[in-house]
C-alpha positions in Angstrom: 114.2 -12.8 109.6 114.5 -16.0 107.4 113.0 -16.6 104.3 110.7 -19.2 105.1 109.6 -17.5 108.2 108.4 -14.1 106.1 106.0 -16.4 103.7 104.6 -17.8 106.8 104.2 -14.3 108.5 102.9 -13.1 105.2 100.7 -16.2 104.6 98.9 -15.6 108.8 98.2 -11.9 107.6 96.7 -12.4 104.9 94.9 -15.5 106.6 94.0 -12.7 109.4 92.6 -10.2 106.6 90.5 -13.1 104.9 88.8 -14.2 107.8 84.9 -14.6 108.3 84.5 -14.0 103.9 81.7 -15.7 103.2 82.6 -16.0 99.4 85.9 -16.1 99.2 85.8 -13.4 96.8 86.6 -10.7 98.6 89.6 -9.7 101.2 88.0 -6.6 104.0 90.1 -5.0 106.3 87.8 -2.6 108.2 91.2 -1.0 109.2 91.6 0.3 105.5 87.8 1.1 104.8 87.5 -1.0 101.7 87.6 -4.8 99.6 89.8 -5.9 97.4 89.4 -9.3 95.5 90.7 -12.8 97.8 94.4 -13.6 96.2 94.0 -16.7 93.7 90.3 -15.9 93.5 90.2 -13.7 90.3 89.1 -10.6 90.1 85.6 -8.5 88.1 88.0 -7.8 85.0 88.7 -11.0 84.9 84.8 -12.7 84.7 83.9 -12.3 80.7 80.7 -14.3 80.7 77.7 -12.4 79.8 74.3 -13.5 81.5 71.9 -15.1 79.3 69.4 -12.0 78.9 71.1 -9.2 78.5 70.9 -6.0 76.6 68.9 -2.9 75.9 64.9 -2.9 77.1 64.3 0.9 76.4 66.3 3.6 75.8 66.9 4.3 79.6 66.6 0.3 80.6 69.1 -2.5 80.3 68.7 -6.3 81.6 71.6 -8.0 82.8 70.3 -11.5 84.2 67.3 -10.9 86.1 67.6 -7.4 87.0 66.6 -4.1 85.0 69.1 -1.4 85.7 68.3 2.6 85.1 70.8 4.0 81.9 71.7 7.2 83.3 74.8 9.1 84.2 73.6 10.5 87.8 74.7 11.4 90.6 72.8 11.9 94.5 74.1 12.4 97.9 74.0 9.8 100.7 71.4 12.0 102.3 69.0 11.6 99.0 69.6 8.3 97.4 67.3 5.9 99.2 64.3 8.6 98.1 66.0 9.2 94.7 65.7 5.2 93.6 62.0 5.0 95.4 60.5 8.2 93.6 62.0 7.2 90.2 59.4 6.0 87.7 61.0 4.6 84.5 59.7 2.9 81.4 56.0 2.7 83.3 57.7 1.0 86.7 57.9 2.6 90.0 59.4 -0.5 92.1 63.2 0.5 91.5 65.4 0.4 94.7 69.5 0.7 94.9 71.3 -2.4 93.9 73.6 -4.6 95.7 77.0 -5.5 95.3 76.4 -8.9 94.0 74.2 -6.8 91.2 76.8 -4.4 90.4 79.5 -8.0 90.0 77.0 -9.1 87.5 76.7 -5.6 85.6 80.7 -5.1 85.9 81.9 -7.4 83.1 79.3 -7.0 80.5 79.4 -3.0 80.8 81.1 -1.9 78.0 79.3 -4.0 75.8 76.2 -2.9 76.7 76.9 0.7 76.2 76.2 2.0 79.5 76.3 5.4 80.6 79.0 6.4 82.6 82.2 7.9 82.8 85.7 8.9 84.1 84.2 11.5 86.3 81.2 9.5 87.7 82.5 6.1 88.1 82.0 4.9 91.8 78.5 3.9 92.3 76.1 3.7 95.8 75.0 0.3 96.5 72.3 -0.8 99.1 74.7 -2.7 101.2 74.7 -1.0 104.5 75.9 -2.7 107.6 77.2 -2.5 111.0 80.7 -3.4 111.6 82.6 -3.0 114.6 79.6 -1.0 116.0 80.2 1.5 113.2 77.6 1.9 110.3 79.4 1.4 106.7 77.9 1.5 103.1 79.7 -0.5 100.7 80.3 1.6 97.2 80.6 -0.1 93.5 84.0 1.4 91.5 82.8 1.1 87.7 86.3 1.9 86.8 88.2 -1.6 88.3 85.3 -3.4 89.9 86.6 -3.4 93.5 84.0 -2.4 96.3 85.0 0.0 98.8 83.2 0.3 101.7 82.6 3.8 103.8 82.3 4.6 106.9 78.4 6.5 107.2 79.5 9.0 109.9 82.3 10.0 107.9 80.5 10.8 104.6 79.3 14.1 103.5 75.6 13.9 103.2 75.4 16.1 100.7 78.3 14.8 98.3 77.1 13.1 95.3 78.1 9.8 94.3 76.9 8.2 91.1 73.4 6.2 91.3 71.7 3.4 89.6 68.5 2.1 90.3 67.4 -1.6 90.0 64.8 -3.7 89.9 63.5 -7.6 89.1 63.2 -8.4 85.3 60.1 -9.4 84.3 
């Protein structure tokens, strides 16, 4: 093939792989089972502004923007981690849920200044982004470690492997 005519093959792939994004963030190819940022678009590592009100609440609270996230380096199985965010009660609130993915975004650049547990071991993160794609379920995951989001297919996961957790909920 001819130069020109690879770019162009390259350039209707990846227009193929970016179609229906609603952000333009994000490239999914439900073919590879996860995201990776859109080309041109940046990237987590690359988004250094820190919300207005962040920083430590209590020892196991920090507020980033206008959510409070649980400090703690856990971990719960798909099969547990819907009951494990609405049975926790932390610093006198009970209203915690998992976060999103637009949460975990927000949390992504601002984590190592804040001091936030986690580590090499523990460092991809359930979100509460579940959805139906191609008439499969998925759940999208949170990678603490390079801020891309894979997403899983919920058939295929072990319900009883852990993954780490955070809990969220609306600042006050």
């Amino acid at each position: 093939m001819k130069k020109g005519m690879n770019t162009a093959l390259i350039g209707l792939v990846l227009t193929g792989l970016l179609a229906g994004c609603s952000d333009g963030y994000e490239m999914k190819d439900p073919d590879l089972g996860y995201d990776m940022p859109a080309p041109g678009t940046g990237s987590e590592s690359e988004q250094t502004d820190t919300p207005v009100d962040s920083g430590q609440v209590t020892e196991d609270i920090y507020r980033v923007g206008d959510i409070y996230w649980q400090d703690a380096d856990e971990e719960v199985s798909w099969a547990y981690m819907h009951e494990y965010c609405e049975n926790l009660s932390l610093g006198g609130y009970t209203d915690w849920r998992l976060p999103t993915l637009a949460e975990y975004r927000e949390l992504y650049p601002v984590k190592e200044e804040l001091a936030f547990a986690w580590s090499d071991e523990n460092y991809i993160f359930w979100t509460g982004d579940e959805f139906v794609a191609n008439g499969e379920e998925r759940i999208s995951m949170f990678n603490m470690a390079n801020g891309l989001s894979p997403t899983y297919y919920v058939d295929r996961i072990d319900p009883e492997f852990p993954w780490g957790i955070r809990c969220v909920r609306e600042a006050e």
